[in-house]
N, C-alpha and C positions, 0 to 999 in steps of 0.2 A: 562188806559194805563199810563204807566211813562213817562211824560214828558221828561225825561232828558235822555231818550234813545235815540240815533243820530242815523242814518244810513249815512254810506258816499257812494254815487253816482259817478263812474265815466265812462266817454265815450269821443267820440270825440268832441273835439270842432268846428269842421266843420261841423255837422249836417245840414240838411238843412229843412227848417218849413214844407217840405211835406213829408219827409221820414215817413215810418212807425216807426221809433225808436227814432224819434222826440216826434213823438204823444204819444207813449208808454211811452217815461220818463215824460210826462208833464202828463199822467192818474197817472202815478208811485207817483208821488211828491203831488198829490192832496190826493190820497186814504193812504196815510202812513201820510201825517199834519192831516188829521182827524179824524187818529189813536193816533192822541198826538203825533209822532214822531217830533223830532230835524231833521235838513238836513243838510249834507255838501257835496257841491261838486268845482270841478275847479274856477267856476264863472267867465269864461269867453266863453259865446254865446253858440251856441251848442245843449250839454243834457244838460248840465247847464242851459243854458236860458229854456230850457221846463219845466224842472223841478221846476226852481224858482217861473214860471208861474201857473204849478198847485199846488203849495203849498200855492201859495199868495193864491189861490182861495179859498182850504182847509183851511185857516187860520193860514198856518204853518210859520214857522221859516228857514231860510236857512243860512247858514257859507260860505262863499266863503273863499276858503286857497290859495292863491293864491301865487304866485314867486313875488320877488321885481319888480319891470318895467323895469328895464334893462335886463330883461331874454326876454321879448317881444316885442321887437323893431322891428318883424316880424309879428306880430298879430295885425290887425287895431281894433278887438275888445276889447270895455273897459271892466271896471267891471257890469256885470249887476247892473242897479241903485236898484232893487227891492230885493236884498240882504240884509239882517237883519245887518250882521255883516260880515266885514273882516278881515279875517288875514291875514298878510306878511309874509312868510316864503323868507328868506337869501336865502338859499342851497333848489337846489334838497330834500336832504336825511331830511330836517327840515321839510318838507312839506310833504313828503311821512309820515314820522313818527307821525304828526297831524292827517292825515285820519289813523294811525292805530289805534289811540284810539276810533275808531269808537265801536257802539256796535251792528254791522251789516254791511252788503257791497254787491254795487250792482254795476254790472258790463255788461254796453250796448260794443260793438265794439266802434272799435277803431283801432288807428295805436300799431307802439310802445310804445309810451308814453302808453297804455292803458295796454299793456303786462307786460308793465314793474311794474306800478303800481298793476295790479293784482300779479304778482312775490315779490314784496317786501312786502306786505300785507300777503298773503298766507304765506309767509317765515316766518313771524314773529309772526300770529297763531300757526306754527307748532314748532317753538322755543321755542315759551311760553306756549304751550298747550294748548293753549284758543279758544278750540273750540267749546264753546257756543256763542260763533259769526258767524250768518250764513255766508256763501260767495253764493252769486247768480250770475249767468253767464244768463241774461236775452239779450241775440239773441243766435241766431242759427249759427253763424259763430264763436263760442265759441265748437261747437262740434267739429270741426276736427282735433282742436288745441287739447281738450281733448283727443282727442280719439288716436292724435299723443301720449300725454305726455302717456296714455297708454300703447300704444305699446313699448317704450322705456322706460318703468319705472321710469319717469321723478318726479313720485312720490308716497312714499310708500303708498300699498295696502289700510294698514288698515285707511288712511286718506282721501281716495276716498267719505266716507260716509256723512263728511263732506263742500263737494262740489255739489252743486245743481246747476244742467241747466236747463233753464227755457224757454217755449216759450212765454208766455204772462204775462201778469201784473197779472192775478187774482194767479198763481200760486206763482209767487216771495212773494205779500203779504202776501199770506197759509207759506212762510216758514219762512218771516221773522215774524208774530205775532204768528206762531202755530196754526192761526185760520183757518181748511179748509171749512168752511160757505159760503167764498167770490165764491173760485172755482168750488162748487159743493153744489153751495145754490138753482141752480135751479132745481136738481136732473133728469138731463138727462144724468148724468154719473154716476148715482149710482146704485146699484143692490138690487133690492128687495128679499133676502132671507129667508131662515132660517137657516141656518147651518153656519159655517166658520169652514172648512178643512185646518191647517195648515201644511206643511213638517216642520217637526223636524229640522233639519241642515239648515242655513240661514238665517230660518224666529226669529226661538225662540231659538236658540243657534248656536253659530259659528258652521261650518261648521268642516268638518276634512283637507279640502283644506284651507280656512282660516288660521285655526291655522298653519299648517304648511307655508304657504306662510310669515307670519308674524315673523314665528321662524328662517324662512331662509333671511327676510329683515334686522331681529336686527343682524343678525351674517354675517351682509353686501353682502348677496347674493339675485339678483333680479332675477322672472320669474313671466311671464305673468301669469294669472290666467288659460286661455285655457290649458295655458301647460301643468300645476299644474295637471290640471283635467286628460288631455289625460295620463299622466304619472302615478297617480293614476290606472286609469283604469289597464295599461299595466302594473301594481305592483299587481293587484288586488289575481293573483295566490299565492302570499306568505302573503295576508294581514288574520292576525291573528286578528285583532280587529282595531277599528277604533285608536287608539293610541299606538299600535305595534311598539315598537322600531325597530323589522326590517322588518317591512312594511316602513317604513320612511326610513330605509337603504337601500332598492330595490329603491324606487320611489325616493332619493337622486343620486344614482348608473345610473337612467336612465337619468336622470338632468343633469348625468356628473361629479357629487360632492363626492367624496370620502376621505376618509383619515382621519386628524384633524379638517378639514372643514364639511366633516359628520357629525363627534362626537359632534363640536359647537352646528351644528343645531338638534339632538336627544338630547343634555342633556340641553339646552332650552325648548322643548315641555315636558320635564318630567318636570323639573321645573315649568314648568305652571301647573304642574298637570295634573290629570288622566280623567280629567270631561271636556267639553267643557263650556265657559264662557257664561253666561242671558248676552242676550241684555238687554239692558235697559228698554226699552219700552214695554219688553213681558209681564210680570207679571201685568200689570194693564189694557192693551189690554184686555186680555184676560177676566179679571177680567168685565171689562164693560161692554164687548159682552153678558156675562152669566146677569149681570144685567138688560138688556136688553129682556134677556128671549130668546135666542137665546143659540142654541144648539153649541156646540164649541168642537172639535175632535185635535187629534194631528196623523198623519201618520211616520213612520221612518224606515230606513232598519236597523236602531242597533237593535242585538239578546233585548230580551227582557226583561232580565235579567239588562241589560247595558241600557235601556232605563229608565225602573224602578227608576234605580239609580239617574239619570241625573235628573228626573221629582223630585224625594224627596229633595235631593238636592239643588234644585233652589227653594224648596217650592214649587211647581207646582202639586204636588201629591195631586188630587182630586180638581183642577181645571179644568181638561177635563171630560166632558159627555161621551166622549168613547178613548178609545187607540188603534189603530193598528198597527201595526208592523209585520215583515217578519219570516217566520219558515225558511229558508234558501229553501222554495219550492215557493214560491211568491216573485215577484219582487214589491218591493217598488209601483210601479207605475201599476201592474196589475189589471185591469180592478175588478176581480175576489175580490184579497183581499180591495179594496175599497169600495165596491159593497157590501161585506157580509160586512163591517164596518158599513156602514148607515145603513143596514139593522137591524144589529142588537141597533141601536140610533133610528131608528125610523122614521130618516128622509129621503127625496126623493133627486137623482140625480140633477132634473132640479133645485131643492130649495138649492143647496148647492156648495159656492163658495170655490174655491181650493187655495190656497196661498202658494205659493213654491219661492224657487229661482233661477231658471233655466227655457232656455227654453225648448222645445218640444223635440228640434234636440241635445240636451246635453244633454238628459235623455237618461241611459241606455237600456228603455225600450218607447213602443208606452207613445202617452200622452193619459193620462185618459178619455177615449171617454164617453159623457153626462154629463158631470160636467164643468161649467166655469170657467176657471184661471187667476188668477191674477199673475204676476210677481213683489216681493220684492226684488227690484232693489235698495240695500242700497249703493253700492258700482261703481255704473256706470259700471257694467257690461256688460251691457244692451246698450249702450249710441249708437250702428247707428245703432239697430233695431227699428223701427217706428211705426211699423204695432204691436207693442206689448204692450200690456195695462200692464203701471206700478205704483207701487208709491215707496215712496224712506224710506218713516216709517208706522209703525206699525198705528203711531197714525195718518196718512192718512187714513188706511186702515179702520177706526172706521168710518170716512167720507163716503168712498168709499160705505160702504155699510150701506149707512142711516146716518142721523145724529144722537151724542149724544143723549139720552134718546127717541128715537123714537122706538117703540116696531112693529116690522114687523107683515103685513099681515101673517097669516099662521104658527106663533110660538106657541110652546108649552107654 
C-alpha cells in the first residue's frame, strides 16, 4: 500500500466512548494504518479521538487540521495528545480546503459542521472531476439525507456512482482499498455458482434511460430516474429503436419539455452517438469470470442486430458463452426465453446468478422465477430498499461470487 495515501475522517465531535460510531471510527482508523494509510481528521475528541486511538494501535499516522483557538472558546476539548501532527488553519474555507486534498473520505454523522463539510468536499470532487477519490457515508442516518438530495435532484444522476453508503467498517474499507477479502472473506455472502447471467443495459453498458437523463442534466433539465423510466414506458408506442430521436421527442413531450429545450436535449444524445458507452469495469469483469472457468451469458431486449453491434464495438464480441436477446415475441425477462438460453449453454437455473439493474416491481415483466439476482446498484437507485441484495461495482461482483482465482464447484 502507499503510504502517502491520506483518507480524511470526519464526524461529530461529541461522540460519546459507548456509541456504536465511536467504536466503528476507532475499528475504521486501526484497519486503514495497517493498510499503510495516512489519517486526517478534526482532532478535537469525538470520531477524532477513536479514530486517533485505533490508528495509534495500527501503527498509523493521524493529521489533526484543526481552527486557530479562538474559533473554540466553546469546546473544553483539547487537541488529542496522540496526534502525529497538527495543523492550524486561519479560516473556515483553509481548513476545509486541507481535507480536500485528501485521497479518500469518510464520513460518520454529525450536525451541520458535518453537512457542511461533506458539501464543500463533494463540491469540489465534482468541480475538478476527481473522482477516483471515494466519498463514504458510513452511518445510516446519511440515507435520508441521500435519498432527500435524490428526490430533489440536489445532484446530477451520473455522479451518484461515485457516492458510497456504508453500513459497517468492513464495507467502507472494500471501497476505500478496492479490496472486497475484508467484507466477504468469510464467504457467507457469497454464491456458489456457475454461470453469471448479466442484463445488457446498466450492468455492462448505460442504459437508454441513463443516457437520456444525463443529456437532459447537461442541457440543465432535471428528473428523477423513476420518472425517466415511467415515461419511457408510456413513449414505448412510438419507440423506433433504443436511440430514436422521436422516441426521445414523445418521452421529452411527456416530461413536459418541448420546443428549443427538446432539440438541446435530442442533438446532445446524437452527439454522444448511436451506441451506448462500456462501463469501465465490464470488460475485464468479464474477462475474469471466463478465466475462472465459469460460464458468463449476456440477456438484452435490443433487436439483435443492434445488440451485435454494441457487443463488436466495445470489443465484447466473443467474450460471452451465449447471447440472448428478444424476437419482439419474448419479453426480456420471460421465464421461456431465459430458460432456453441456459439450455442451450448447458448450464442449470439453480447454478446460475442473474445481474440486472432493477428491481422485480420495475421490470416490465414477472421476475425470473429459479434463478437468484443480484441487483447492480451503481447509482443509488436502490438506496431505501433493504431487503435487496446489492453491490455498487462490477468488481464487487467478482467477490460476490467467490473470490479472485477461485475455480467453483461444478464448472465447466
Amino acid at each position: 500500500m502507499n503510504t502517502r495515501k491520506q483518507i480524511a475522517v470526519f464526524g461529530s465531535f461529541l461522540a460519546h466512548r459507548q456509541s456504536a460510531e465511536y467504536r466503528m471510527a476507532e475499528v475504521l482508523g486501526y484497519e486503514l494504518a495497517t493498510r499503510g494509510f495516512a489519517l486526517m481528521c478534526g482532532g478535537h475528541g469525538g470520531i477524532a479521538e477513536a479514530l486517533v486511538a485505533g490508528a495509534a494501535r495500527g501503527g498509523g499516522e493521524v493529521t489533526g487540521v484543526s481552527l486557530s483557538e479562538s474559533h473554540y472558546r466553546d469546546r473544553s476539548a483539547p487537541v488529542i495528545p496522540r496526534i502525529v501532527r497538527t495543523v492550524q488553519a486561519a479560516t473556515v474555507a483553509e481548513r476545509l480546503a486541507r481535507f480536500a486534498e485528501a485521497d479518500g473520505f469518510v464520513f460518520f454523522s454529525g450536525g451541520i459542521g458535518s453537512l457542511a463539510e461533506f458539501s464543500f468536499v463533494w463540491h469540489t470532487l465534482q468541480l475538478e472531476m476527481a473522482f477516483d477519490r471515494p466519498v463514504v457515508l458510513l452511518s445510516r442516518s446519511w440515507k435520508p439525507v441521500l435519498a432527500e438530495f435524490r428526490r430533489v435532484q440536489m445532484v446530477q444522476y451520473r455522479f451518484y456512482r461515485y457516492l458510497y453508503l456504508c453500513d459497517g467498517v468492513r464495507d467502507a474499507i472494500a471501497i476505500l482499498t478496492g479490496d472486497y477479502s475484508l467484507k466477504y472473506g468469510n464467504g457467507d455472502d457469497r454464491y456458489d455458482k456457475e454461470c453469471v447471467l448479466f442484463g445488457l443495459d446498466g450492468t455492462i453498458v448505460e442504459s437508454p434511460e441513463e443516457r437520456f437523463l444525463q443529456a437532459c442534466e447537461d442541457a440543465g433539465l432535471f428528473f428523477a430516474k423513476p420518472e425517466v423510466i415511467a415515461m419511457f414506458g408510456r413513449a414505448a408506442a412510438h419507440r423506433g429503436g433504443a436511440d430514436d430521436p422521436q422516441f426521445h421527442r414523445r418521452a421529452l413531450e411527456l416530461l413536459g419539455i418541448r420546443g428549443a429545450e427538446a432539440d438541446d436535449v435530442v442533438e446532445r444524445l446524437a452527439a454522444g452517438g448511436q451506441l451506448p458507452r462500456l462501463y469501465p469495469d465490464a470488460r475485464e469483469t468479464v474477462h475474469r469470470f471466463r478465466e475462472r472457468g465459469m460460464t458468463v451469458g449476456v440477456v438484452s431486449a435490443r433487436p439483435e442486430a443492434e445488440l451485435t453491434d454494441i457487443l463488436a464495438t466495445h470489443s465484447l464480441a466473443g467474450q460471452f458463452d451465449f447471447v440472448a436477446t428478444t424476437d419482439g415475441s419474448d419479453n426480456l425477462h420471460d421465464n421461456g426465453l431465459i430458460g432456453r438460453a441456459l439450455v442451450v449453454a448447458g448450464t442449470r437455473r439453480e447454478g446460475t446468478l442473474y445481474v440486472k439493474d432493477r428491481l422485480p416491481e420495475e421490470d416490465a415483466a414477472p421476475h425470473t422465477a429459479g434463478i437468484e439476482t443480484v441487483i447492480l446498484d451503481r447509482h443509488l437507485d436502490h438506496i431505501l430498499h433493504d431487503g435487496v441484495v446489492t453491490v455498487r461495482s462490477l468488481r464487487e461482483l467478482e467477490y460476490v461470487v467467490g473470490p479472485p482465482g477461485r475455480r467453483q464447484a461444478g464448472t465447466k
